[in-house]
C-alpha positions in Angstrom: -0.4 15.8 46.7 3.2 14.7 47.1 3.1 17.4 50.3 0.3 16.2 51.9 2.0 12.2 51.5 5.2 14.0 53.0 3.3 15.0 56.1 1.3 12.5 56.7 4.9 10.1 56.6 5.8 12.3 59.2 3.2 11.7 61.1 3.5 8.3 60.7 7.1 7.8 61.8 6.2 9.8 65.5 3.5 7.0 65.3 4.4 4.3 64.3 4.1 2.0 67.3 0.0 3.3 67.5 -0.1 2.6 63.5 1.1 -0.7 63.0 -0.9 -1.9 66.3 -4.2 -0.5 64.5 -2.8 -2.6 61.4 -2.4 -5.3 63.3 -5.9 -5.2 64.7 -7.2 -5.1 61.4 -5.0 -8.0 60.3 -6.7 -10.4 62.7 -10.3 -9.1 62.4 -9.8 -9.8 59.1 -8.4 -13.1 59.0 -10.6 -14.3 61.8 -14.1 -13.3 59.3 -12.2 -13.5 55.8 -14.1 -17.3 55.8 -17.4 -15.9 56.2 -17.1 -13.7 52.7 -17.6 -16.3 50.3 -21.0 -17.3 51.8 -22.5 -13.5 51.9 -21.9 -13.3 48.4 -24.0 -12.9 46.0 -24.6 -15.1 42.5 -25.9 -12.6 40.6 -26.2 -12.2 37.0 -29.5 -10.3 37.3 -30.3 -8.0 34.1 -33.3 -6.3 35.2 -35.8 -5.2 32.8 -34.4 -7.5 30.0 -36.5 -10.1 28.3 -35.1 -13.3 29.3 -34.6 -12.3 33.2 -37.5 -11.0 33.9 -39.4 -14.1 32.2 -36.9 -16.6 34.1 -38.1 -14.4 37.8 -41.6 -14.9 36.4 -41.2 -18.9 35.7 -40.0 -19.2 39.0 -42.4 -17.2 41.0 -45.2 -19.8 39.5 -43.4 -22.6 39.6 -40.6 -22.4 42.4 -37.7 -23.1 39.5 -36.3 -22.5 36.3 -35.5 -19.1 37.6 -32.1 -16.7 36.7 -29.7 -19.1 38.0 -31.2 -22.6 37.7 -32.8 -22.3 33.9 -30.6 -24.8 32.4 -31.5 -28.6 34.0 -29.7 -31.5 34.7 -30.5 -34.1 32.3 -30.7 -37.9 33.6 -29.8 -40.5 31.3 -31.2 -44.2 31.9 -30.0 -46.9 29.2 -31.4 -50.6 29.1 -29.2 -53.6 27.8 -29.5 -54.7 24.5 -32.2 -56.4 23.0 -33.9 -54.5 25.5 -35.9 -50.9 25.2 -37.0 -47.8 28.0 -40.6 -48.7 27.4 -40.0 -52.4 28.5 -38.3 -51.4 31.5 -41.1 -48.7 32.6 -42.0 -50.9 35.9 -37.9 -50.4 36.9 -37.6 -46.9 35.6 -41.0 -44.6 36.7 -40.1 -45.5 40.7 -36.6 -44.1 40.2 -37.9 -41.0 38.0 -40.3 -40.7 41.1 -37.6 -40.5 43.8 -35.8 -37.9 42.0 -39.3 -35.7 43.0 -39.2 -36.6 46.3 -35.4 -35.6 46.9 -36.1 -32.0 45.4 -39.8 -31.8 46.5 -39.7 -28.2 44.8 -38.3 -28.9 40.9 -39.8 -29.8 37.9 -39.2 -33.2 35.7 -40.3 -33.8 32.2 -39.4 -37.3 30.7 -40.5 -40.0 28.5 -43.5 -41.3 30.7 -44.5 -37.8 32.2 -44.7 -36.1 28.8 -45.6 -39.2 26.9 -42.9 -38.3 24.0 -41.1 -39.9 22.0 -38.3 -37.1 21.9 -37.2 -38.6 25.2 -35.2 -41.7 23.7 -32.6 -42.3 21.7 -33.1 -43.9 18.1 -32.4 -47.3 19.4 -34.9 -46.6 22.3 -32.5 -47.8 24.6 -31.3 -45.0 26.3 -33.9 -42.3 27.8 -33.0 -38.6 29.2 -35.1 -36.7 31.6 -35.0 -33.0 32.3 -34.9 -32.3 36.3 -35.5 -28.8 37.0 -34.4 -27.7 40.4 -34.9 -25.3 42.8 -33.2 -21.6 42.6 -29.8 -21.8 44.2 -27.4 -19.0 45.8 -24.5 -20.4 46.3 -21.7 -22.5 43.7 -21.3 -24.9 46.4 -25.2 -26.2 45.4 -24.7 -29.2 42.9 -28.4 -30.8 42.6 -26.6 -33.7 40.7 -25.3 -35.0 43.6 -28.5 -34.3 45.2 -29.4 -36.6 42.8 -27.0 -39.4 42.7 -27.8 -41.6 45.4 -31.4 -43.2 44.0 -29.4 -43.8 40.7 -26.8 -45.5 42.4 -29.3 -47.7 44.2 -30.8 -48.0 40.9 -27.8 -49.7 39.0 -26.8 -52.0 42.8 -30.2 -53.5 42.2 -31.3 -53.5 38.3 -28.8 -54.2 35.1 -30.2 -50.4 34.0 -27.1 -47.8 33.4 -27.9 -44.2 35.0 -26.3 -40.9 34.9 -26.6 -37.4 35.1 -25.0 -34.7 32.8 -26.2 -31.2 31.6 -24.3 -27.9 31.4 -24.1 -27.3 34.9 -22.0 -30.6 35.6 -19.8 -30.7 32.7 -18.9 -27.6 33.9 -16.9 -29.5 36.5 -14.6 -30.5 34.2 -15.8 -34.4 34.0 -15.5 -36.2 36.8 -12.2 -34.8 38.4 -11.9 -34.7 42.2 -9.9 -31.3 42.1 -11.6 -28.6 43.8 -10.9 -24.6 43.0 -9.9 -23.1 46.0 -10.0 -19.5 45.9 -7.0 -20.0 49.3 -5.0 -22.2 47.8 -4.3 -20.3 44.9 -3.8 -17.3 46.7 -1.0 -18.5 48.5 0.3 -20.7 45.6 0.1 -16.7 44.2 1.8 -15.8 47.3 4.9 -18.5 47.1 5.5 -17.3 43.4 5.7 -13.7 44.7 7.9 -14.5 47.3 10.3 -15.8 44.9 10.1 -13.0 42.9 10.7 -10.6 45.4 13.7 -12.8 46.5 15.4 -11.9 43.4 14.6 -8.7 43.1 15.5 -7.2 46.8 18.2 -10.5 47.2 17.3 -9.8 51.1 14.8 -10.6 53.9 12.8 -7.1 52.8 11.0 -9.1 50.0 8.6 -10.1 53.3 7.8 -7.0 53.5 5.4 -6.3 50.4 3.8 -9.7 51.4 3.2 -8.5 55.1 1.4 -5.8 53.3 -0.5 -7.2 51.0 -1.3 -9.8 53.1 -2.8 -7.2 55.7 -4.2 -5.0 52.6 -6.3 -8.2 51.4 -7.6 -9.5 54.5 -8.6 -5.6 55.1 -10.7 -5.7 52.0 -12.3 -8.9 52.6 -13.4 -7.5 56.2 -14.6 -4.2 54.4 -16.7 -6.1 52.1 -18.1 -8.6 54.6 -19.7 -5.1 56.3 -20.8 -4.3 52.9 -22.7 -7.7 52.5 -25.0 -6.2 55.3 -26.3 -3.1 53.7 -26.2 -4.6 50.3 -25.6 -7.2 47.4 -22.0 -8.2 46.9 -21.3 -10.1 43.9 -19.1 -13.3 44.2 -16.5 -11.8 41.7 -15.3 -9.5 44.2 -13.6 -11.8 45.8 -11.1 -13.1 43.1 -10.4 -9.5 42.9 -9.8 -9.0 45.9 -8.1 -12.1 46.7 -6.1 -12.2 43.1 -5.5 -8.3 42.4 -5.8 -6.7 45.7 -2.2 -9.5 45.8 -0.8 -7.6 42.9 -1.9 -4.5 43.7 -0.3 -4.4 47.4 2.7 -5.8 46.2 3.2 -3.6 43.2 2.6 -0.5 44.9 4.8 -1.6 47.8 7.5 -2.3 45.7 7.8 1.2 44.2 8.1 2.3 47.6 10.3 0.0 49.3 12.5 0.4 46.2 12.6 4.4 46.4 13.1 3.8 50.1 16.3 2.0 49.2 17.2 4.0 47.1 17.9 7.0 48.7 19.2 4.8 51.8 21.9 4.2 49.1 22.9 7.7 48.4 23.1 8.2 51.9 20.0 9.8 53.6 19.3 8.1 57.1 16.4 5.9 57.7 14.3 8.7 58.8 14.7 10.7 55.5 14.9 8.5 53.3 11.4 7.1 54.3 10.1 10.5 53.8 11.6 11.4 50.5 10.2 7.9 49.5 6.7 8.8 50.5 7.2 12.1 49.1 7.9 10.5 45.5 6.9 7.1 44.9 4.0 7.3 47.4 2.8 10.2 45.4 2.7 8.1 42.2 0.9 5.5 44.3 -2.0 7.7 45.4 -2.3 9.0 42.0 -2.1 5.6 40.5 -5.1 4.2 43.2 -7.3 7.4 42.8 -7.0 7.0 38.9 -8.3 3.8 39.0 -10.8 3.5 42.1 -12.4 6.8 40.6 -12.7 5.6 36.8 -13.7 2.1 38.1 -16.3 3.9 39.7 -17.7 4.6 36.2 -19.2 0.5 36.4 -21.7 1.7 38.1 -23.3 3.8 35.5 -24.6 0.7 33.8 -27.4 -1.1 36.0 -26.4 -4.7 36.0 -25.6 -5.5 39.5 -22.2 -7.9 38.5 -20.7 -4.6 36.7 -21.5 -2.5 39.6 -20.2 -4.9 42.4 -17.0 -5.1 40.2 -17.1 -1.6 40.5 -17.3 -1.7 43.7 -14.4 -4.4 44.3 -12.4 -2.3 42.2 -12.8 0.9 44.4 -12.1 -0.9 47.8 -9.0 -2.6 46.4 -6.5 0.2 45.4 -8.3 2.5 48.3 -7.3 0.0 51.1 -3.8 -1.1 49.2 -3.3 2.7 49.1 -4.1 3.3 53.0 -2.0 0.4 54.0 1.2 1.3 51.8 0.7 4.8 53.2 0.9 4.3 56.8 1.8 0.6 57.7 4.9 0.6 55.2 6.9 4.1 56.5 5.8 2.9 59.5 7.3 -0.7 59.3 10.7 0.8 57.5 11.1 3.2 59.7 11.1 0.9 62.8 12.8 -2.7 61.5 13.3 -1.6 57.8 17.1 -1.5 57.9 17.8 -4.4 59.9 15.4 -7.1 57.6 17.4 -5.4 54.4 19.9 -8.3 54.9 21.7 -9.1 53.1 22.3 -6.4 51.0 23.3 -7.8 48.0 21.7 -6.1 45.3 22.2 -2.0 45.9 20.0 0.7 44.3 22.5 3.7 44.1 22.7 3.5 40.7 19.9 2.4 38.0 19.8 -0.8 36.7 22.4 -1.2 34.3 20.1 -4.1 31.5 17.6 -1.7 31.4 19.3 1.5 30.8 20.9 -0.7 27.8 17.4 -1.8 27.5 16.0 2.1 27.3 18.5 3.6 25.4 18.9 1.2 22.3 14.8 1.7 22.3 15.2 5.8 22.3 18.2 5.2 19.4 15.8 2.8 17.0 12.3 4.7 18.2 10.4 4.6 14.8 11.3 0.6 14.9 9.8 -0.1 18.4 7.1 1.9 18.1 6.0 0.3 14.7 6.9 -3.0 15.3 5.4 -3.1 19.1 1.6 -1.4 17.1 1.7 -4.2 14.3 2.3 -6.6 17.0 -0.5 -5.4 19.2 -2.7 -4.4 16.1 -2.3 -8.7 15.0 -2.9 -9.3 18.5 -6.1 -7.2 18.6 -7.8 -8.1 14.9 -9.8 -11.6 15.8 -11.6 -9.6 18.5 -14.1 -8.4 15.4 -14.9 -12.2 15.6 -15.3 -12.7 19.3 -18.5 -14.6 20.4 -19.9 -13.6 23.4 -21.9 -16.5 25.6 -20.5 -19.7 26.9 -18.2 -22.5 26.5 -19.6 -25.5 23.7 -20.2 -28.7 25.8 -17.2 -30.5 24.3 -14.4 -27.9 25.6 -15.9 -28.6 29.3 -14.9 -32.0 29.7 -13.5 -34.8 27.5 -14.1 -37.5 29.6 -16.3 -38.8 32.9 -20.0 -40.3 32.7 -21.0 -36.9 32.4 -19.5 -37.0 29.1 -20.1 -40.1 27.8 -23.8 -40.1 28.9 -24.0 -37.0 27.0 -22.3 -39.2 23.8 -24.8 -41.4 24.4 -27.6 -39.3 23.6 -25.7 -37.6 20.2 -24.9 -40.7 19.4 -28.6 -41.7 19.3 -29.4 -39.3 17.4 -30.2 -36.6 20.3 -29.2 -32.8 18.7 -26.6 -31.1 20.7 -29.5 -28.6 21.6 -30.4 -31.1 24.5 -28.1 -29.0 26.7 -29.7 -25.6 26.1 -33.7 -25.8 25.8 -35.5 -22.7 25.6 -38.4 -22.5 28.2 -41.8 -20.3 26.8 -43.5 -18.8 29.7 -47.8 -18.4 28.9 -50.2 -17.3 31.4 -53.9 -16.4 31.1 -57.0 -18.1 30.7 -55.9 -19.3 27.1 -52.4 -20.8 27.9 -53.4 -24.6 28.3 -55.5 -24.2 24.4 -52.1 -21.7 23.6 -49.7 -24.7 24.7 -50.4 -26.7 21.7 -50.1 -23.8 19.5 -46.4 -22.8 20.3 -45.7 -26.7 20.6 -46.9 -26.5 16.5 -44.9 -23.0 15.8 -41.8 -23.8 18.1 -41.5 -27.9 15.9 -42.3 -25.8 12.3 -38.9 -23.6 13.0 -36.1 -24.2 11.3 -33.2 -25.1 13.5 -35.6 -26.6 16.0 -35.3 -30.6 17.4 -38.4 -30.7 19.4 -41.1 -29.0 21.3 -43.3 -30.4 24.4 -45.7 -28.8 27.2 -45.8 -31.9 29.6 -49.5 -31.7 30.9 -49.2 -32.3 34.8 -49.1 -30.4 38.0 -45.5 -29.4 37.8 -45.7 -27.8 34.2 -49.2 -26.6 34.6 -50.3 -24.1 37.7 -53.4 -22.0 37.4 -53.2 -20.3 34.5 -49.5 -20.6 34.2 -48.1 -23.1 31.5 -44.1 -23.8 30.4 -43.1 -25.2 26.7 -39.8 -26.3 26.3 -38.3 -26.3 23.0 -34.9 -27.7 22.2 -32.9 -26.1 19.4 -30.5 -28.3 17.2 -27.6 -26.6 18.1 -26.6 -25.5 21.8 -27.7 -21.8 22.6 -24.7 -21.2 24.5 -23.2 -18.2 22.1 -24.1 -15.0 20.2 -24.7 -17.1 16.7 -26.9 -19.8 17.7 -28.4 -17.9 19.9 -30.2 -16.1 17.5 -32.8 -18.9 17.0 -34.8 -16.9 20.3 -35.5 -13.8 18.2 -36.8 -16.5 15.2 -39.0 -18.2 18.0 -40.4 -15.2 19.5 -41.4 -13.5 15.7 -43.0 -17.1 15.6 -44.9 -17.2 18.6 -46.5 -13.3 17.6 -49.7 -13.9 18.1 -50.4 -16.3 20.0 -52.2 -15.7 23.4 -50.7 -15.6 26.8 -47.1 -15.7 25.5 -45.7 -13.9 28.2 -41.4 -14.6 27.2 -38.8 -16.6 26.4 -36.1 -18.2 29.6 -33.1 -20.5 29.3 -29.3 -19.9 28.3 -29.9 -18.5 25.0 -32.4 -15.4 25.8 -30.1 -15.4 28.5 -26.8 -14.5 26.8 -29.1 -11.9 24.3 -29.8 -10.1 27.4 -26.5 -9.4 28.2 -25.6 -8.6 24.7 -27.8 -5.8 24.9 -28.1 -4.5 28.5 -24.4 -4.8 29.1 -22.5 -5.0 25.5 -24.7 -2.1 23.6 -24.3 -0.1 26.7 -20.3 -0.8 27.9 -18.8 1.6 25.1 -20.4 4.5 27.1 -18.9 3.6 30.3 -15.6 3.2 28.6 -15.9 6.6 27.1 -16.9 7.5 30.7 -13.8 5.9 32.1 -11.1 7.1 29.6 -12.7 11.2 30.5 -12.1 10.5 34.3 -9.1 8.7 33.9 -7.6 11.4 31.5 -8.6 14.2 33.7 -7.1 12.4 36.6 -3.6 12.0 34.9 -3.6 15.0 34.0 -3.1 16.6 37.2 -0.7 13.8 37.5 1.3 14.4 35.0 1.0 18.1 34.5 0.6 17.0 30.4 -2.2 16.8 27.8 -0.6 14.3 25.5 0.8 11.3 28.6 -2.5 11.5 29.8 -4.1 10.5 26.3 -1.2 8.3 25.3 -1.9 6.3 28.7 -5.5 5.7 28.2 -5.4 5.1 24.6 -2.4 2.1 25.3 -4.8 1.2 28.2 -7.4 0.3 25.5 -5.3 -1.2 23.0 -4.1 -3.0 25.2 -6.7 -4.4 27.1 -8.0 -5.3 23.4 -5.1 -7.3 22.3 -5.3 -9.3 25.5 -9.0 -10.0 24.1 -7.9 -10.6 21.0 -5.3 -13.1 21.9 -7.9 -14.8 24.2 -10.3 -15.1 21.4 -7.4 -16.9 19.6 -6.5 -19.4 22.6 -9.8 -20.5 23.5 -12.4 -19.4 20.8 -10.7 -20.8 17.9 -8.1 -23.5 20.0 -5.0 -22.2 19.1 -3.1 -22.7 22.6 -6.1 -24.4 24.6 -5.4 -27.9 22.4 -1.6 -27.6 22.9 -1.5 -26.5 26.6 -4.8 -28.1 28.4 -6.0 -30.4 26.0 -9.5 -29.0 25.8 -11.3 -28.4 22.5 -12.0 -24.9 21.6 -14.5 -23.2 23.4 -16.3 -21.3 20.2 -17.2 -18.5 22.5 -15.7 -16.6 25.3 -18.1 -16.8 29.0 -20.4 -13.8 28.5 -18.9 -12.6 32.5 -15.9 -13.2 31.3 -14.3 -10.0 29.4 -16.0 -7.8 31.9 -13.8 -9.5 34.4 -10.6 -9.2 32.7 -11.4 -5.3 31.6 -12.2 -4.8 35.3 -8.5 -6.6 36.0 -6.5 -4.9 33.7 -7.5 -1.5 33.2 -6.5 -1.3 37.1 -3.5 -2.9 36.8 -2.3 -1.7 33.4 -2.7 2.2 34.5 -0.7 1.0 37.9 2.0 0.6 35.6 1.7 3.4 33.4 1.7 6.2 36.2 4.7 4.3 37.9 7.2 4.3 34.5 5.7 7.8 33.8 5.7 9.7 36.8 9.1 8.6 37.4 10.1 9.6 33.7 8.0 13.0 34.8 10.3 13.0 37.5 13.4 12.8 35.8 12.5 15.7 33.4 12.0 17.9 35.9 15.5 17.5 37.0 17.2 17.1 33.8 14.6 19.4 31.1 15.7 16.5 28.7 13.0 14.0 27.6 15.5 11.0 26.1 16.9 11.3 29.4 13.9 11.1 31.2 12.8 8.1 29.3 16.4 6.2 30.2 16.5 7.0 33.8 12.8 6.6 34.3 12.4 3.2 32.6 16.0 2.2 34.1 14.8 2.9 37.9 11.5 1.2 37.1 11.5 -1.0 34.5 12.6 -4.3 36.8 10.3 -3.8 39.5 7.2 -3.5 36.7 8.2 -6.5 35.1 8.8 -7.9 38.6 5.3 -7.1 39.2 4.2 -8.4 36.1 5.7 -11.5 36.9 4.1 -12.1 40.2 0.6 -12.0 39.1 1.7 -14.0 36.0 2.3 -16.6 38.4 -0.9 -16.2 40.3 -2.7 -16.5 37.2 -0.9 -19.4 36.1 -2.0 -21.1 40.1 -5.9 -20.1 38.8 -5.5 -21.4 35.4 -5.5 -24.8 37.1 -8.9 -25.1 38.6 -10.2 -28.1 37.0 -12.9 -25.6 35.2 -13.1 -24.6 31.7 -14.4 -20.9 32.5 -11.7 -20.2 35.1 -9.3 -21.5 32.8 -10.0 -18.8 30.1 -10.6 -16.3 33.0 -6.8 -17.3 34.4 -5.4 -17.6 30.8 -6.8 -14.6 29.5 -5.3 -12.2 32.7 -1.9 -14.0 32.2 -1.5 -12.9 28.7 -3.0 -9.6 29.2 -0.6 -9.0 32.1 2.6 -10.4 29.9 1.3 -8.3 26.6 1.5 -5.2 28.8 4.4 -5.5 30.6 6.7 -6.2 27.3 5.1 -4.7 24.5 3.3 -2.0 26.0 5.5 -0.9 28.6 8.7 -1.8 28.0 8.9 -1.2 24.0 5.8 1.3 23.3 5.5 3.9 26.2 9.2 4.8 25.8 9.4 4.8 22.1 6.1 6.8 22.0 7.4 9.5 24.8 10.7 9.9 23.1 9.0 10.0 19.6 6.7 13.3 20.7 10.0 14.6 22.6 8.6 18.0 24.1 5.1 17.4 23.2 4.7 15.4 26.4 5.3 18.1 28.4 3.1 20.7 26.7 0.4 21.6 29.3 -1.6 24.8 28.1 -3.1 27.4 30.3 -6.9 26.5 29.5 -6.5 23.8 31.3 -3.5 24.2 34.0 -5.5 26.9 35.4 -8.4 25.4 36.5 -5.9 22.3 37.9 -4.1 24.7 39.3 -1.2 24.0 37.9 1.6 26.1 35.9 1.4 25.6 32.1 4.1 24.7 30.2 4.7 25.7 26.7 4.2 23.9 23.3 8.0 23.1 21.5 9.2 26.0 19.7 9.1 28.4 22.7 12.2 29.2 24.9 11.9 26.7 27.7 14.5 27.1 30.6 15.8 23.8 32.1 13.3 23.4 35.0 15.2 23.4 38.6 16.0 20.4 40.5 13.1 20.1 43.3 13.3 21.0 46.0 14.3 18.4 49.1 11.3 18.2 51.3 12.1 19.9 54.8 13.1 17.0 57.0 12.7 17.1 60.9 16.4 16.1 61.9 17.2 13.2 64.2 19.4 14.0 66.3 21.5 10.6 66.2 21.4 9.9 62.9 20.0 6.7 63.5 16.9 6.7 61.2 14.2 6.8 64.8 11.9 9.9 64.2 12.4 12.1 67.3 10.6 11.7 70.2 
């Protein structure tokens, strides 16, 4: 591999006028359509063939709502004046509850005067809530409370009646805050953080350099997936990581190489050669590093849920793309202007950084004691995932204040169960569903943990032979614990005829509890057997290509575990963002951060290893190896680390709750891995087996074609230094390729 990189920098440097023209085509494309992504994505959270999405497709084909993505309603709250109750005010109220029809001509309301219940109001009967059903929606942009809004604002110019509208959906804004998420903004707030970064770490104008190409590796990506939109679904995660890692991604591989690049520049090669010799070595541990993780990434795709497999996807394009760009655009930009924007050359690379060799060495002299306290720390770190709670955030951790909030009091506070927020539709169809309706009404109230049950009896919750129950639970169904009550309601509703299934937020978390939870420990085991097999060619090793998956995976769950502490249980979410604790972690969620740093966390594990590979080739010594390959590469990993720390951070302040503990949960994953892990672990670990890291045996260097190297306790000669690649000479010296 590293020859093949060598050529093609050869190549490159004859061309690089031709490459970074074809770069900069691609650069404008992609900028010019980047806006157009967003709207070709896709909001899917499909599960097909699972219980509670195929009944939510089946609700909204008869009725035109209540489907996959618009099962949970938005609840309208109207409260009279003391002295006063709903039923006095009807002649004010029923015109309003009307208009709300009109303005989405194809939902579905139940209240207190369409369903005649009494479930509707509060103890006092002053305040009344409503259930507004609205149409499926494909895009986050579609808020049907604001659809909503302007009747109820008439409403309260022209009567003394209080309205307002809350629900899951728009406390999920975070209250009433007029801060918007933009996906841009934080990007480039990202961006500003890197730049700063990069500042101290090259003290010169090169640190534009890895933003130039991540910059022209992201909008790239974005360009590559707006084609993709066109011959398929796309989900809308792919572009945070696109937008997020691809910025990490570009930037960390760039830095190995402009660092390697300077490097050699230091010991005195000319711009020419030293570009090639970088390419030969750090751009080889960046194609290994890319293929490693597009290829095991790949193994998403194994599981049919279309948000896994799009992630999938998104994680292929990224470190392809990043890889392409790095390969050709870089050489070719340091070859043409690379020694004149290395100004001012303040910091010099001729010799390794002298904190981290410290660093290195007093962790090679005190081994035992890094490596055990680094695994209890992680180990602590990892033990409250055995309590994790898959679903979604409780009500109370979205928002803390707002009229969303305090309508929602309202109803508690009138003895409304939290439940209100989570009903549980029950699909029946068939000549016997109307006589059926009262049926489940009677099982659904006789369950424990149940509030209420109704099966309003006009056109928009009756169609044909099609009828809808709702039932609200006592407690919100918004995590794997309460969410049980859907198994107790469908063991209750045996039975009965026409019950076709069970829709809303609860059934909806159990399905992906069992088509993705049950069935993600085989794509892991699928992921860990490509990605060992990968690194093994990598590293010419059995036991660094095992060490680096397991870490990956013990890492990865400590960065759960320490998530489940912030934000399940409130330990850090109180302190720092003054929201409640969640009591579950968003059922997406995980998947998005495994997807994150798995990529990102073997990114770093090939660059400290195959430098530390490196290094024993030349040396045959492995606590050598281990100093002078952390030395030379532990600053620009924590570097790295450090950047998308930052972006992170610029996410975590979207005003909501989910993309907090999305932004929180990366940040501490990305920290835990680049202390811990990377700077106290992999070094103890690889001095600790000494020899054993090397050992590659012939059963399986053969078929890698590679040479084997024997297990300790056989006389091993100190391998050679490698051989220089065979560099085309410029006849000036002056770093321009000939011709």
């Amino acid at each position: 591999m590293g020859g093949l990189v060598e050529r093609l920098a050869h190549f490159v440097l004859l061309h690089r006028r031709l490459v970074i023209l074809g770069w900069a085509l691609m650069f404008v494309i992609g900028g010019m359509t980047a806006a157009k992504v967003p709207d070709r994505l896709n909001i899917d959270f499909s599960l097909p063939g699972q219980q509670g999405y195929e009944t939510s497709k089946d609700v909204l084909e008869e009725f035109g709502n209540g489907g996959p993505t618009s099962n949970t309603p938005v609840i309208v709250t109207a409260t009279v004046p003391e002295g006063q109750t709903i039923p006095d005010r009807a002649s004010d109220i029923e015109p309003v509850l009307a208009k709300l029809g009109e303005i989405i001509p194809g939902g579905r309301i139940a209240d207190y005067f369409s369903a005649d219940e009494d479930l509707f109001l509060t103890e006092d009967r002053r305040t009344m809530f409503a259930y507004v059903y609205p149409e499926e929606f494909t895009s986050f942009d579609y808020a049907p409370w604001e659809e909503l809004q302007p009747p109820l604002d008439e409403a309260m110019e022209n009567t003394d009646i209080d309205w307002a509208t809350t629900g899951y959906g728009k406390l999920s804004e975070g209250g009433d805050s007029d801060e918007e998420s933009s996906l841009f903004i934080e990007t480039m707030i990202g961006g500003l953080g890197a730049l700063a970064v990069l500042l101290f770490l090259f003290a010169s104008l090169l640190a534009f350099i890895p933003l130039l190409i991540a910059a022209v590796s992201i909008l790239t990506t974005f360009l590559v997936v707006l084609l993709a939109t066109y011959v398929m679904d796309v989900s809308f995660v792919v572009q945070f990581l696109i937008a997020l890692v691809g910025l990490g991604v570009a930037i960390d591989y760039s830095l190995l190489v402009v660092n390697r690049w300077r490097e050699e520049r230091a010991h005195g090669r000319d711009n020419h050669d030293a570009v090639v010799i970088a390419m030969k070595y750090a751009g080889h541990a960046v194609v290994a590093s890319a293929g490693t993780v597009a290829i095991s990434l790949c193994a998403l795709l194994v599981i049919p849920v279309p948000l896994l497999r799009s992630m999938g996807i998104g994680g292929m394009l990224i470190p392809v793309i990043s890889t392409l760009v790095v390969c050709t655009l870089l050489p070719a930009v340091l070859g043409g202007i690379g020694p004149r924007v290395d100004w001012p050359r303040i910091r010099h690379e001729d010799k390794p950084s002298r904190g981290w060799s410290a660093w290195a060495r007093g962790v090679v002299r005190s081994r035992w004691l890094a490596a055990g306290l680094a695994t209890i720390a992680l180990a602590l770190l990892t033990a409250p995932i055995f309590g994790i709670k898959i679903g979604q955030a409780r009500t109370e951790s979205l928002a803390s204040g707002g009229t969303a909030y305090e309508a929602l009091q309202t109803l508690h506070s009138g003895g409304v169960a939290p439940g209100v927020v989570s009903p549980i539709e029950v699909l029946l169809t068939g000549p016997e569903a109307n006589e059926s309706a009262g049926k489940v009404v009677a099982a659904a109230e006789a369950t424990d943990g149940v509030y209420a049950a109704f099966a309003p009896a006009n056109e928009q919750w009756r169609t044909g032979d099609a009828v809808l129950v709702d039932v609200i639970p006592n407690a919100e169904t918004v995590d794997t614990t309460e969410a049980g009550i859907v198994d107790t309601l469908a063991a209750n509703f045996e039975g009965i005829p026409g019950v076709v299934g069970l829709s809303g937020s609860g059934p909806t978390i159990q399905d992906y509890i069992e088509a993705v939870y049950k069935n993600f420990p085989y794509s892991l085991a699928l992921i860990a057997l490509v990605t060992f097999l990968l690194l093994v060619r990598t590293f010419r090793s059995i036991l660094l290509p095992l060490k680096a998956v397991l870490l990956n995976i013990f890492s990865v769950a400590a960065t759960f575990g320490a998530t489940v502490l912030f934000w399940q249980h409130g330990y850090g979410s109180e302190q720092i963002f003054d929201i409640e604790a969640t009591g579950a972690i968003t059922f997406w969620v995980p998947l998005v951060i495994f997807a994150f740093l798995f990529g990102l966390s073997m990114d770093y594990e090939v660059f400290i290893l195959a430098r530390m590979r490196e290094e024993y080739d030349r040396t045959g010594h492995t606590d050598t190896a281990v100093i002078e390959g952390l030395a030379r590469t532990g600053r620009l990993v924590t570097g790295a680390a450090l950047i998308l720390f930052l972006a992170f951070v610029a996410l975590a302040a979207s005003p909501g709750t989910e993309i907090k503990v999305l932004a929180t949960g990366l940040g501490i994953g990305i920290l835990l891995d680049a202390t811990i892990v990377r700077a106290v672990l992999v070094p103890a670990l690889v001095s600790l087996f000494g020899d054993w890291n090397w050992w590659l045996p012939a059963w399986i260097a053969k078929p890698l074609r590679l040479e084997p190297h024997p297990r300790p306790g056989k006389t091993l000669p100190v391998a050679p230094p490698p051989e220089e690649p065979e560099l085309v000479p410029t006849p000036t010296g002056s770093g321009r390729p000939p011709g």
